[in-house]
N, C-alpha and C positions, 0 to 999 in steps of 0.2 A: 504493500500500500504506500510507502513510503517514498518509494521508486517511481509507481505508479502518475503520480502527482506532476515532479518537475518533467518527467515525460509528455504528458498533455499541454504542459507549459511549452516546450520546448517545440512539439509538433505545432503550435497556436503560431510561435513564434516564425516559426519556417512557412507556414503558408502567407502570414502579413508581410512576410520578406520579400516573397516572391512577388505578392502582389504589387511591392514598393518598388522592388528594381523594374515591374512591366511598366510600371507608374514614368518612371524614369526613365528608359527608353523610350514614350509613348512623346514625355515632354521635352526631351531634345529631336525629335524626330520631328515633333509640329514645326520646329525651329524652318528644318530644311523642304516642308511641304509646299509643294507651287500645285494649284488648279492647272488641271490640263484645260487646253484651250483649243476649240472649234477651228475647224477649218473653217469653218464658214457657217452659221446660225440659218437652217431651212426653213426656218417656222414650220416644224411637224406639225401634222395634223393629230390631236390630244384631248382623249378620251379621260376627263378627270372622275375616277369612282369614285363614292364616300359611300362607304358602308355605315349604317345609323341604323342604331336601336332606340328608340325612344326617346329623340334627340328634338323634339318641338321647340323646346327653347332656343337652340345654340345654331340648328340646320341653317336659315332663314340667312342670319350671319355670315357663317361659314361661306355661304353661297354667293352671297355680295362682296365679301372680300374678294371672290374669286371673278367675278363679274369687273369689277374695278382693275383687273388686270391690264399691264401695259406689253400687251398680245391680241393678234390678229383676232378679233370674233368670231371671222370664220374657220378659223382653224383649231378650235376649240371648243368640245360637248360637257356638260355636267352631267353626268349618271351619278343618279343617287339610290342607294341598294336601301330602301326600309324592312328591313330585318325583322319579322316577329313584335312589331309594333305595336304597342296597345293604345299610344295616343295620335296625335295627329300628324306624326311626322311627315307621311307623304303625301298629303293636305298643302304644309307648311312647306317643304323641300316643289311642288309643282309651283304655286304662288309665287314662289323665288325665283323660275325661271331654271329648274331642273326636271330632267326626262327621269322617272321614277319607276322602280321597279320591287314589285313588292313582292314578299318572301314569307311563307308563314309555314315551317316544319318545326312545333316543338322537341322533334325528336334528335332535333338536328341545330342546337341555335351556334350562335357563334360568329364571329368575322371570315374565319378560318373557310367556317362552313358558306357562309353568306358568298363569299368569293370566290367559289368552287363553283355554285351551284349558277352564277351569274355567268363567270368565261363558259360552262356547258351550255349555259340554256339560251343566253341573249346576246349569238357572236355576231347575228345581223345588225344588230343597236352600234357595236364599234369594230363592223370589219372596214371600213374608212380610215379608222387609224392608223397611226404609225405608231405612236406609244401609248400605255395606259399609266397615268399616274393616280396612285393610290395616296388617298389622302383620311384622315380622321373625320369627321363631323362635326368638332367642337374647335375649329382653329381658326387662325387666321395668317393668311400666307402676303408676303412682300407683293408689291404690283411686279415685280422682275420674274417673279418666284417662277412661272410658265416660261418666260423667255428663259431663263438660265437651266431649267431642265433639257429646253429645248434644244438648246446651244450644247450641252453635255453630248444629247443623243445624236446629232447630226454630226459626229464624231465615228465614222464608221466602226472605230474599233473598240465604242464603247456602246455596249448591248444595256445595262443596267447603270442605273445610278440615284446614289441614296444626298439628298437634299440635307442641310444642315436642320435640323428639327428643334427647335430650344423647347427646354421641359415646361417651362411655365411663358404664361403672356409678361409685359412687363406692368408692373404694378406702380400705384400713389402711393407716393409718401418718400423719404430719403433712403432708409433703412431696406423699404421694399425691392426700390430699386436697385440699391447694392445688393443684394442677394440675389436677384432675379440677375443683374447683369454676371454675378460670380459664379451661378450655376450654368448660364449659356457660354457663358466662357469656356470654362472646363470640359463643357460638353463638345464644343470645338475642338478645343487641345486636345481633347481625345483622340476625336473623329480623325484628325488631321496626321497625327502622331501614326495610327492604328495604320493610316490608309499606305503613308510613308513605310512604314518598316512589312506592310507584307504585298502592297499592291494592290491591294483590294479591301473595300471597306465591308462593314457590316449592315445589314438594312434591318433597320428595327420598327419598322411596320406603319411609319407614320411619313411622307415626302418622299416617296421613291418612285422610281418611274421606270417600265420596263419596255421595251421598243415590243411592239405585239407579237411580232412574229415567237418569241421566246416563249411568252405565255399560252402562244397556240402549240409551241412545241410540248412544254413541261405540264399546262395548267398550272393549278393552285391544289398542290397533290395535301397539305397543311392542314391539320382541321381544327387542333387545339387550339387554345387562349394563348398556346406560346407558342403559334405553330409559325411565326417567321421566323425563327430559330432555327427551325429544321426544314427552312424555304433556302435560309443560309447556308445550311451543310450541303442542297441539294447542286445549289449555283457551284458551292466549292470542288466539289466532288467529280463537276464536269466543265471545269476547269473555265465559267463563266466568271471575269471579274468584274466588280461593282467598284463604280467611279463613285469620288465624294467630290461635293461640288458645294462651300461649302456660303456661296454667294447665292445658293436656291435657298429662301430662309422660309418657314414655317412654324409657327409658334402656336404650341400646344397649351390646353389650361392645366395638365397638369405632369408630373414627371413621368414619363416611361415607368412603367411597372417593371421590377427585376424579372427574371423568370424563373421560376418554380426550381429547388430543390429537387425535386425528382424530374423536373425538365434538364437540369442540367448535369445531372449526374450522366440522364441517359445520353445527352449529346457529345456527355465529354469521350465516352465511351467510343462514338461516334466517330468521332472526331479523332480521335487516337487510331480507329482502325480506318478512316479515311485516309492519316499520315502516310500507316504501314503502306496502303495501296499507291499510294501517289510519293511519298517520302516531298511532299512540297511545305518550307517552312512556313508557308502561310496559314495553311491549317492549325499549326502551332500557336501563332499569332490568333488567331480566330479564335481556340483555346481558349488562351489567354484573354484577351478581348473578355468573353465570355464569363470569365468567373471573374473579371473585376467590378466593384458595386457600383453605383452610385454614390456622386459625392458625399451624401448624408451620411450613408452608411458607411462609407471609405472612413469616415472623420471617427465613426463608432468602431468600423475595425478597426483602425491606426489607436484608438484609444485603450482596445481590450488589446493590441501586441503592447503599448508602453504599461499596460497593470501585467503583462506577461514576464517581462523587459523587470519590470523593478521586484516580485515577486522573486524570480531568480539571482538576484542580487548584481554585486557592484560590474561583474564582465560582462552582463549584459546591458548592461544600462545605454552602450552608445548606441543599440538599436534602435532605442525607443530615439532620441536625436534623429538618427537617419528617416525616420517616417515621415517625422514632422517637418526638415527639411525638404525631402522631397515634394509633400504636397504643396508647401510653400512656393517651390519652384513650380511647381505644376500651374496652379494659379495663377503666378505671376506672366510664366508663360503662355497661359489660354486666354490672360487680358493682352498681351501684345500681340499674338496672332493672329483675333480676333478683331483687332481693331485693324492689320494690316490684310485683312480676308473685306471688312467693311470699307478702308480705301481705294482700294487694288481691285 
């Protein structure tokens, strides 16, 4: 029992480590990230889905943000997927100036599912397209936000690409502000860092845009609540890489949800035996990527490695240093990257 103890301490301490040197890699890497750049901006023709569950409030919104766009009118449709709806949302989503399609299998709810059941059943609604972007229902996206996808895809060599998403809208008041700008910060730094060291970013289910033909090939095989996750191992695994782009902005109301402990056990597993087959370090990185948290929780696990750090006594102590270094650096890095992504 005795033994027992500084061993859990010790194993606590090697997983925060790791997670601090990807931390550290991620933010000298944002350093050297340059947006790849269009040959030439087509204005694709962009079929924007929002998939909404019971979104009466927010759709309306959503829709006009999108509406206000400084992009062609005609080269852009609103499909809105109302999902299992029990209030008025695809009422409110038509009123707005969206083509609506509605969904009702309790047996089946979901996004996952919701998006499956739309590329099978409604491909005359956007075989015009050239790309689908998938967007949330509760957001609001920059007037560029369509051009700068567009400009991504008109890039022949880039089939996928995931849009800079920030977690939260920006808020009133001082304090709010600071926090809203330190988390979309970070969330850049990430992004940019992530995209730099494996080539390929990750798509976390909210601004991404996929040129159609891909979705006619793969569909939307996903059905879970984390099932872009394993939308991600699918692209990895067949060697499709996703562009970050990180001047397509999109702002959510509220943070990316982590995914599931038992979502990620199984991916990592995944993910490990995707290596073996391909031995590509990206997958690694995607890994990686994978099991690091969000900043909240980053700030609670860096907190439980430094009670790990001082518990074990005085040779471990520089550990706990090195966390809080790094995130410092991290930060500090995802405000100046971020504000040279917003010049540039």
């Amino acid at each position: 029992m005795i033994l027992i103890v500084p061993f859990m301490l010790t194993s606590i301490l090697v997983v925060v480590t790791m997670q601090a040197c990807y931390l550290l890699a991620c933010a000298v890497a944002a350093h050297l990230f340059r947006k790849r750049k269009p040959v030439k901006n087509r204005f694709l023709n962009i079929g924007v889905v929002i998939p909404a569950h019971n979104e009466e409030k927010h759709i309306a919104r959503t829709i006009g943000t999108l509406l206000e766009s400084d992009y062609p009118a005609n080269r852009y449709e609103l499909l809105v997927i109302a999902d299992n709806c029990t209030d008025c949302t695809a009422e409110a989503a038509r009123q707005a100036g969206a083509e609506v399609f509605e969904r009702s299998d309790r047996t089946a709810p979901g996004k996952g599912f919701a998006l499956d059941w739309f590329l099978k059943n409604c491909r005359k609604h956007y075989a015009a397209t050239d790309a689908i972007v998938i967007i949330n229902a509760d957001v609001s996206v920059d007037r560029d936000f369509l051009s700068e996808i567009s400009a991504s895809l008109s890039n022949p060599d880039i089939h996928v690409v995931q849009a800079f998403a920030g977690p939260v809208k920006p808020k009133t008041g001082q304090w709010s502000a600071f926090m809203t700008a330190t988390l979309n910060n970070f969330a850049c730094m990430r992004s940019s860092g992530a995209f730099h060291l494996a080539g390929t970013a990750l798509l976390n289910g909210n601004g991404m845009g996929v040129k159609t033909r891909v979705l006619d090939h793969y569909g939307w095989p996903c059905h879970s609540s984390d099932g872009i996750m394993e939308f991600n191992r699918v692209l990895l695994q067949h060697e499709i890489m996703v562009d970050y782009n990180p001047d397509a902005v999109v702002m959510d109301s509220a943070e990316p949800a982590n995914p599931s402990a038992t979502l990620t056990g199984r991916l990592s597993l995944k993910l490990l035996w995707s290596f073996m087959l391909t031995g590509h370090p990206r997958v690694l990185f995607a890994l990686a990527d994978l099991s690091l948290p969000s900043l909240p929780r980053l700030v609670m696990t860096f907190g439980a490695g430094t009670c790990c750090a001082v518990a074990l006594g005085t040779p471990w102590l520089f550990m706990a240093g090195f966390y809080w270094i790094v995130l410092l650096f991290s930060l500090v890095t995802g405000h100046y990257t971020r504000l040279d992504s917003i010049s540039g």
